[in-house]
C-alpha positions in Angstrom: 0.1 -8.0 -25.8 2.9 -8.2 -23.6 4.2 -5.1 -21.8 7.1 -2.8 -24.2 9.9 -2.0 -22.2 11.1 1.1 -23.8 14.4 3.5 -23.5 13.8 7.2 -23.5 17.2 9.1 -24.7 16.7 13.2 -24.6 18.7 15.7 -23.3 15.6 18.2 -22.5 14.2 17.5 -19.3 11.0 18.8 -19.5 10.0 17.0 -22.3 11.8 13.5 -21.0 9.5 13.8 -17.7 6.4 14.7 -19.4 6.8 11.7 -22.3 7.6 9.7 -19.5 4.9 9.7 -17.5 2.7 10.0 -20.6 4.3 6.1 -21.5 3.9 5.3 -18.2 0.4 5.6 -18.2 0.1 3.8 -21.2 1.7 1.1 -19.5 4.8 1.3 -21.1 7.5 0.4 -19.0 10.2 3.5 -19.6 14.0 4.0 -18.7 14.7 7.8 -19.3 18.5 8.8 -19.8 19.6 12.2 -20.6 22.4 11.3 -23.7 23.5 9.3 -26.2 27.0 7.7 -24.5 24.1 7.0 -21.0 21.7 5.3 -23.7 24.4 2.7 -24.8 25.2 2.3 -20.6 21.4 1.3 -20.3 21.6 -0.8 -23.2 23.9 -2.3 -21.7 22.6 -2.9 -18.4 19.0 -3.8 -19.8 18.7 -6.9 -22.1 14.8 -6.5 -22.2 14.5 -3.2 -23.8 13.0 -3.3 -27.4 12.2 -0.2 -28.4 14.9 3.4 -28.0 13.1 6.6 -28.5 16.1 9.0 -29.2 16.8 12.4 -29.7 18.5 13.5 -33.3 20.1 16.7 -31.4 22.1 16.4 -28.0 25.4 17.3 -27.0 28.2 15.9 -27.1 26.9 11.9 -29.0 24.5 13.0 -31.0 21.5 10.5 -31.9 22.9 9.6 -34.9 26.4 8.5 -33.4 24.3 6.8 -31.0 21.7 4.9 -33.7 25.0 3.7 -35.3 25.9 2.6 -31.8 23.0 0.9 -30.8 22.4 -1.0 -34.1 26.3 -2.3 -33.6 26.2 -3.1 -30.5 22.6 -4.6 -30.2 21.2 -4.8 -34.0 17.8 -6.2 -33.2 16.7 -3.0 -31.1 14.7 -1.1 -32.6 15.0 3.0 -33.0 12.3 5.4 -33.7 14.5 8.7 -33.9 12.7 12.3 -33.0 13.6 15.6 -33.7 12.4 18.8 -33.7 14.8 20.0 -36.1 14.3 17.6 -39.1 15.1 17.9 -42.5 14.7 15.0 -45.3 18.1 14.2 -45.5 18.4 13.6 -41.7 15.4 11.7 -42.0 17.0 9.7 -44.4 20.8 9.4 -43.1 18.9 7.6 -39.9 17.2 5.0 -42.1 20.0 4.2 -43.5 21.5 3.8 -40.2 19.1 1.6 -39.3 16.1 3.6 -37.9 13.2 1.9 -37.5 11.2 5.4 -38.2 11.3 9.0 -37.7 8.9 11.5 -36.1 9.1 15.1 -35.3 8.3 16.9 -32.3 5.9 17.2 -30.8 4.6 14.7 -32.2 0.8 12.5 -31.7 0.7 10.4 -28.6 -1.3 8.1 -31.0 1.2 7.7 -33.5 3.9 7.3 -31.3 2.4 4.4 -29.5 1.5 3.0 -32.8 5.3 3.2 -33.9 6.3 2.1 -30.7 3.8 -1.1 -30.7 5.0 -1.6 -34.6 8.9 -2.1 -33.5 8.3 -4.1 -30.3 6.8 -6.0 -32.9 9.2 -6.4 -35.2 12.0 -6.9 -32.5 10.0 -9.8 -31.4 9.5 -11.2 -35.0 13.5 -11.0 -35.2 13.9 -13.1 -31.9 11.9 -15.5 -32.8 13.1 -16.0 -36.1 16.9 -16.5 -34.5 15.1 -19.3 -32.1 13.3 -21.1 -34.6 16.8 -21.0 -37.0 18.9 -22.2 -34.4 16.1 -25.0 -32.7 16.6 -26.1 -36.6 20.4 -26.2 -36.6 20.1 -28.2 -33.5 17.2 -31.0 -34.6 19.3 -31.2 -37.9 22.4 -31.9 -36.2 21.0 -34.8 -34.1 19.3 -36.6 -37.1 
């Protein structure tokens, strides 16, 4: 398996350096960024990332202004949303939005990389999808 590059967006410090370096040494390659509006600059910057772990509660964008964000902007990124303040209908209002899941904090190491691993997948499944469509479109085209 390929290595997942992954975007960490939280605004509590402690917790973004500790899940960090727990990635890290997972070997998960991890950008960390302290809001939603600096998760959209990274996005931005970073074509490779496939997976955003972000934050339901941060000032100023909130993580579900930024899931809206990210899905408009780059739709085949995947989001696992995490909260330590959840509620069902949060839960639910980011998988309509686009989420690919939703976990609360703290939450299992094991489970997170298994979520993690899960949308890396799917991103992937999605790319190559579009590639195989448009390889189509072009041998049809030629014939």
């Amino acid at each position: 398996m390929s290595t997942i590059k992954l975007l960490l967006a939280d605004d509590e410090r402690a917790f973004l350096d500790t899940m960090t370096k727990r990635l890290e040494k997972r070997k998960i390659i991890v950008s960390a960024v302290y809001s939603g509006k600096d998760a959209l600059v990274e996005l931005g910057k970073n074509n490779k990332i496939e997976v955003v772990l972000l934050d339901v509660k941060m000032p100023g964008m909130d993580g579900m202004e930024t899931l809206a964000e990210i899905k408009k902007a780059f739709p085949l990124v995947e989001v696992i949303m995490l909260t330590g303040h959840a509620t069902v209908e949060t839960a639910i209002d980011g998988m309509k939005l686009g989420a690919f899941d939703y976990l609360m904090k703290p939450c299992d190491i094991e489970l997170l990389l298994t979520k993690v691993q899960e949308a890396a997948s799917k991103k992937k499944k999605h790319e190559e999808k579009i590639i195989e469509a448009r390889i189509k479109e072009i041998t049809e085209r030629q014939i």
